[in-house]
C-alpha positions as CSV (number, residue, x, y, z in Angstrom):
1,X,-0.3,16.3,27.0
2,X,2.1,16.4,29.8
3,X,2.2,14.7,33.5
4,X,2.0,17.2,36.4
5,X,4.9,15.0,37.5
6,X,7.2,16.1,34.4
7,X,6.3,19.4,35.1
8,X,7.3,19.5,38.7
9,X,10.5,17.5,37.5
10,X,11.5,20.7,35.5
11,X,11.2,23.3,37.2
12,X,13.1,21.8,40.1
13,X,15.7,20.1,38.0
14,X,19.5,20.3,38.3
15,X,20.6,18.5,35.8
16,X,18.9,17.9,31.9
17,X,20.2,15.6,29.5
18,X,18.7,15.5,26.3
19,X,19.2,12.6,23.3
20,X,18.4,13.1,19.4
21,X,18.1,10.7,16.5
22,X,17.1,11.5,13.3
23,X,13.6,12.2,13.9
24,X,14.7,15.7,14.4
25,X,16.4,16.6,11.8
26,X,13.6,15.2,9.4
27,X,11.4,17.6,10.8
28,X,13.6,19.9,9.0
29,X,13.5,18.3,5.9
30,X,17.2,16.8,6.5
31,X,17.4,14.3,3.5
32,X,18.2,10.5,4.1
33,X,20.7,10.0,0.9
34,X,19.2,6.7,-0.2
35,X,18.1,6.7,-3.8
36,X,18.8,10.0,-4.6
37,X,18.9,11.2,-8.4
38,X,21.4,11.1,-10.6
39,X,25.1,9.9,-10.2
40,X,24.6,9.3,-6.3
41,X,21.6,6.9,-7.4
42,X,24.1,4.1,-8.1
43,X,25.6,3.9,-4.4
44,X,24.6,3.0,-1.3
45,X,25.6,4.8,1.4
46,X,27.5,2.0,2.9
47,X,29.9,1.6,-0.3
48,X,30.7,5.5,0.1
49,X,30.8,5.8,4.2
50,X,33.3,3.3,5.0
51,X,37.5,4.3,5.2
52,X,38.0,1.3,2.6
53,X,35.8,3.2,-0.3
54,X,37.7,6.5,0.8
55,X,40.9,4.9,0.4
56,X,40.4,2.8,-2.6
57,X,39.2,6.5,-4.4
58,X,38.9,9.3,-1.6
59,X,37.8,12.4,-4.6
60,X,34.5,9.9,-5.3
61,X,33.9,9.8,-1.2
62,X,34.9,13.4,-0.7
63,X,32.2,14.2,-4.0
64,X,30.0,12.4,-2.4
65,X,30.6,14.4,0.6
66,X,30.4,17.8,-1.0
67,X,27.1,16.8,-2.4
68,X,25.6,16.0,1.4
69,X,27.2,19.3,2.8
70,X,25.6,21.6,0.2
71,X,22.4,19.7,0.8
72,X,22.2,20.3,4.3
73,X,23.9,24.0,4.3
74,X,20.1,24.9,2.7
75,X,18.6,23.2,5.4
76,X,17.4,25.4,9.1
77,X,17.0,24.4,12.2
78,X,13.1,23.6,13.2
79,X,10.8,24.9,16.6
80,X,12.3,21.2,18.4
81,X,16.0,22.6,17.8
82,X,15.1,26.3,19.3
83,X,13.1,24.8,22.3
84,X,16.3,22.8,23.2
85,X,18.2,26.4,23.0
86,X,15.8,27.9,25.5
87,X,15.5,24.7,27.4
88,X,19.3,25.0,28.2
89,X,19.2,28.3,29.6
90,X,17.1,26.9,32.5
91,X,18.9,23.9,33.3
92,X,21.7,24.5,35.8
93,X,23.3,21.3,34.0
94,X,23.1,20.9,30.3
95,X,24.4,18.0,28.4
96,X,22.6,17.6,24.5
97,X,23.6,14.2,23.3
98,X,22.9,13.7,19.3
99,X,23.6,11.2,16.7
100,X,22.9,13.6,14.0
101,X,25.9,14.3,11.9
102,X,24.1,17.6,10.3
103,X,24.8,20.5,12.5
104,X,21.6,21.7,13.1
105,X,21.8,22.0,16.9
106,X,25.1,23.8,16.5
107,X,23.5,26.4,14.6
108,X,20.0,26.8,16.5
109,X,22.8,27.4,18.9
110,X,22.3,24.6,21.4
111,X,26.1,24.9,23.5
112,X,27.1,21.6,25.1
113,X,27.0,18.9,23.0
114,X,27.7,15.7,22.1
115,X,28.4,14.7,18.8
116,X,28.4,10.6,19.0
117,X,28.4,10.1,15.3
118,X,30.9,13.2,14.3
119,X,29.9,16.2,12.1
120,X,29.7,16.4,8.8
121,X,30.4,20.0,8.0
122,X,33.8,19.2,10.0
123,X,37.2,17.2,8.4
124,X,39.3,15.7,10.4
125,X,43.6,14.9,9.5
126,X,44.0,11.6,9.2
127,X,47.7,12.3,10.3
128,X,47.5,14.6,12.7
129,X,44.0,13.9,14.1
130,X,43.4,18.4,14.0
131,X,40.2,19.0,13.4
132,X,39.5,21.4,10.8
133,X,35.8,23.4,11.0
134,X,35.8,24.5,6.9
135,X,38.2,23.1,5.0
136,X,41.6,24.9,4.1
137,X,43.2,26.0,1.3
138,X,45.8,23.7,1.2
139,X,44.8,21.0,-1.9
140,X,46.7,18.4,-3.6
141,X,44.9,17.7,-7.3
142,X,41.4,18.1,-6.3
143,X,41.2,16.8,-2.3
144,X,41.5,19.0,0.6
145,X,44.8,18.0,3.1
146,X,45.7,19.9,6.2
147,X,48.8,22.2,6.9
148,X,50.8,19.2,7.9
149,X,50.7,17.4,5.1
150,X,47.7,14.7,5.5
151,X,45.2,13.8,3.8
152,X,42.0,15.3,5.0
153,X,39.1,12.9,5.8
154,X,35.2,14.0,6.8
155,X,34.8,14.0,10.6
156,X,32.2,11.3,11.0
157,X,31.9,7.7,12.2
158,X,32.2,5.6,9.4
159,X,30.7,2.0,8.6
160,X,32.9,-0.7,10.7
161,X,34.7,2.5,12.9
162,X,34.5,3.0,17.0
163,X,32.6,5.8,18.2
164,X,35.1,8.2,20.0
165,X,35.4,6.7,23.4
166,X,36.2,10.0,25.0
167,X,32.5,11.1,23.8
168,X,31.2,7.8,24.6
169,X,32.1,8.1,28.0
170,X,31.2,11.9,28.8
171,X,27.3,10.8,26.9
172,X,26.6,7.9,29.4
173,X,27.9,10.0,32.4
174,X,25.5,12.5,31.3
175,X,23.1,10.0,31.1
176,X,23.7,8.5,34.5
177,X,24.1,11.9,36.6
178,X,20.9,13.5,35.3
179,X,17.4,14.5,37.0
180,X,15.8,15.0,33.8
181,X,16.5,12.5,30.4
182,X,14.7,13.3,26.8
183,X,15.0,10.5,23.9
184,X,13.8,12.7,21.0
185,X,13.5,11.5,17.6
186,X,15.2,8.1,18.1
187,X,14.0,4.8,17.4
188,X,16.2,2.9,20.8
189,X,17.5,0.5,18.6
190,X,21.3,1.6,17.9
191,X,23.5,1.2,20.1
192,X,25.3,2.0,21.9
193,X,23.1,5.6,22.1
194,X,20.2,3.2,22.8
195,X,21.8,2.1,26.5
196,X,21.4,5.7,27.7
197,X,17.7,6.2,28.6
198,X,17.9,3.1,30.5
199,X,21.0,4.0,32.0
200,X,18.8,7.4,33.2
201,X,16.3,5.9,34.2
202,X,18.6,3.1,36.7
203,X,20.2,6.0,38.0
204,X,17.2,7.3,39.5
205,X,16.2,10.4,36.2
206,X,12.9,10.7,35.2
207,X,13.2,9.8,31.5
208,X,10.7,10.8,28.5
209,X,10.7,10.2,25.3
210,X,8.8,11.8,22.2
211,X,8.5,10.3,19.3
212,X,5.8,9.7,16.2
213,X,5.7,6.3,17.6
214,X,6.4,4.5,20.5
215,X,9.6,2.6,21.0
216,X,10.8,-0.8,22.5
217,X,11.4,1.2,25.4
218,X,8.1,3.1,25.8
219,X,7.2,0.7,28.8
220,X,10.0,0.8,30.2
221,X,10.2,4.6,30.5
222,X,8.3,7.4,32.6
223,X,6.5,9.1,30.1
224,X,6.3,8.8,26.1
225,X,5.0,11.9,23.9
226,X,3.8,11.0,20.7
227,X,4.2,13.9,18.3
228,X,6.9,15.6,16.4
229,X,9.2,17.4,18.5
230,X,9.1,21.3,16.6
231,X,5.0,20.9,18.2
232,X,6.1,19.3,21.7
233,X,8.9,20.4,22.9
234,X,7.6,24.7,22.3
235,X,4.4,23.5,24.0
236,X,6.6,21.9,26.8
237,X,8.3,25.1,27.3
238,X,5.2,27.0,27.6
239,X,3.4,25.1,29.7
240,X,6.7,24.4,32.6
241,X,8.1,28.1,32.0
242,X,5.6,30.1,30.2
243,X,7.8,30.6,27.3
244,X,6.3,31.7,23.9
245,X,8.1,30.1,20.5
């Protein structure tokens, strides 16, 4: 399933970068929130996830919010998430770069990571910028605001809003000072995440990718996978370090 030359790469790398998209968190049954049933049936997501619809009526937007979180709290991290735990441990460097908003890596208990598109169990002060990890106990009628005052806002990249350039910049120097790059789970069509196996790979990393399918970068890359990542990464880690899932 693997090259002898990813193997090698491994176990003499420095530096591992690793990229998820949503393919990973649907291995865990991470729900997409199109069409669901009932009052959430008569949105799409892009009327709800935009700071126009949160302004206009912030309680529907934060409901809608509620809603995701308690969906998601049921949901546990899968074998890809744990292998990227154990993973870490034998890079040197580790830098895990995700556009998941669900939280899933933070509680398999992957360390250094990049949230690109924000959090979704996190709020975020639109006054003060604090970041809040639960939500307080200061409310005004029926929506959460922080100890200063402001309203309080979910902590994710909206429709129409900038990725947080400070991120931005730490995920692409990742990207470009690696031995080893992963794209796991992502289809390498949004950018700007999609730059950054291409931006390994010029800088001289050995990139792979594993996917269910290949991508427009598959023949670009050193080595695709196909294959859900809870089945290839645990075999990966058995086969470079003799680890058992």
């Amino acid at each position: 399933m693997f090259s002898s030359q990813l193997i090698k790469a491994l176990k003499i790398l420095k530096k591992l970068t690793v990229l998820t998209g949503a393919g990973i968190s649907a291995e865990s049954g991470v729900p997409t929130f199109r069409g669901e049933e009932g009052l959430w049936k008569k949105f799409r997501p892009e009327e709800l996830a935009n700071v126009n619809a949160f302004m206009k009526n912030p309680q529907l937007v934060w409901e809608w919010y509620d809603y995701r979180k308690k969906l998601i709290s049921e949901v546990r991290p899968n074998p890809g998430h744990d292998a990227l735990v154990k993973m870490e441990a034998f890079a040197p460097e580790f830098c895990l770069i995700t556009q998941n908003v669900d939280g899933l890596h933070r509680k398999a208990g992957s360390i250094n990571i990049l949230e690109l598109h924000g959090n979704i169990m996190r709020s975020r002060c639109m006054e003060c910028g604090v970041f809040i990890d639960s939500l307080p106990s200061v409310m005004k009628g029926d929506l959460p605001h922080c100890q200063c005052g402001g309203l309080l806002r979910p902590d994710v990249v909206w429709y129409g809003e900038m990725l947080n350039q400070d991120i931005l910049h730490s995920a692409f120097r990742a990207a470009e000072t690696c031995d080893v790059f992963f794209s796991i789970g992502t289809s390498a069509v949004v950018q700007p995440a999609a730059s950054l196996p291409m931006v390994a790979k010029q800088a001289g990393a050995f990139v792979v990718e594993i996917n269910m399918e290949p991508t427009i970068i598959s023949d670009r890359i050193d080595e695709t996978v196909l294959g859900l990542s809870g089945e290839v990464l645990p075999k990966l880690l058995k086969d470079t370090w003799h680890i058992e899932m």
